[in-house]
Each structure stands twice: as structure tokens, then as C-alpha cells.
N, C-alpha and C positions, 0 to 999 in steps of 0.2 A: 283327322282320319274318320271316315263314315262306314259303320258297317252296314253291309245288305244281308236283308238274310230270303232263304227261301224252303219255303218246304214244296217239296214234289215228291208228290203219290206216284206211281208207277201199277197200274191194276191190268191183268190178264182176266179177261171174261171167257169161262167157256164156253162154248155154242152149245154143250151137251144139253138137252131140257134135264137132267137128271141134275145135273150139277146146279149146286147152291152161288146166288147172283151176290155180289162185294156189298158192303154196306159199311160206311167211314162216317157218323157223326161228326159234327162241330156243334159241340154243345160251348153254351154263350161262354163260360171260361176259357175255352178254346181261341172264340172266335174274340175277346176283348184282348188275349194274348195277344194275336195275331194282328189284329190293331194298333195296341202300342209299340210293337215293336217294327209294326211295317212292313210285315213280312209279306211277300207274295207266293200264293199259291199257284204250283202248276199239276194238271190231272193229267194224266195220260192214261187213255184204256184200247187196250189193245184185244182181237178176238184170237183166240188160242181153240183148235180144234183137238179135242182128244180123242174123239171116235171116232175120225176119219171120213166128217162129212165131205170135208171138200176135195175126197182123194175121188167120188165117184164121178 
């Protein structure tokens, strides 16, 4: 039996300029984890409007 593993991010960016941008390190302990164990990473960012840019 093999296991797979995976880790997925899931990031919403606001469009706001006020609003603060995501910031996720891979620092090397992270990333020699993520090495031996094989795991694949997936990102997904998605844009989220809170102030109603794209309602005009």
C-alpha cells in the first residue's frame, strides 16, 4: 500500500488596495518535509471583491 500525500493552499486575494496581500513561507524544514515524504503541492488563489469593484 502507497500513500500520497497532498497539501493545498486555498488563498482568496482581495482586490481592495487597503486590504493586506497572503504571504505563506516554505522555509527549508518545510520544504525537506515535503521532499521526503513526496508530497505535492497545490495553490489556488482566487480574487474576492469586498468593496464592490466589480459590481460598477
Amino acid at each position: 500500500m502507497k500513500l500520497e500525500t497532498r497539501l493545498q493552499l486555498v488563498i482568496d486575494i482581495d482586490v481592495n488596495p487597503e486590504s493586506s496581500t497572503p504571504y505563506f513561507p516554505f522555509n527549508k524544514r518545510v520544504v525537506k518535509f515535503l521532499s521526503k515524504t513526496e508530497t505535492e503541492v497545490d495553490i489556488d488563489i482566487y480574487k474576492v471583491d469586498t468593496i464592490g469593484l466589480f459590481n460598477k
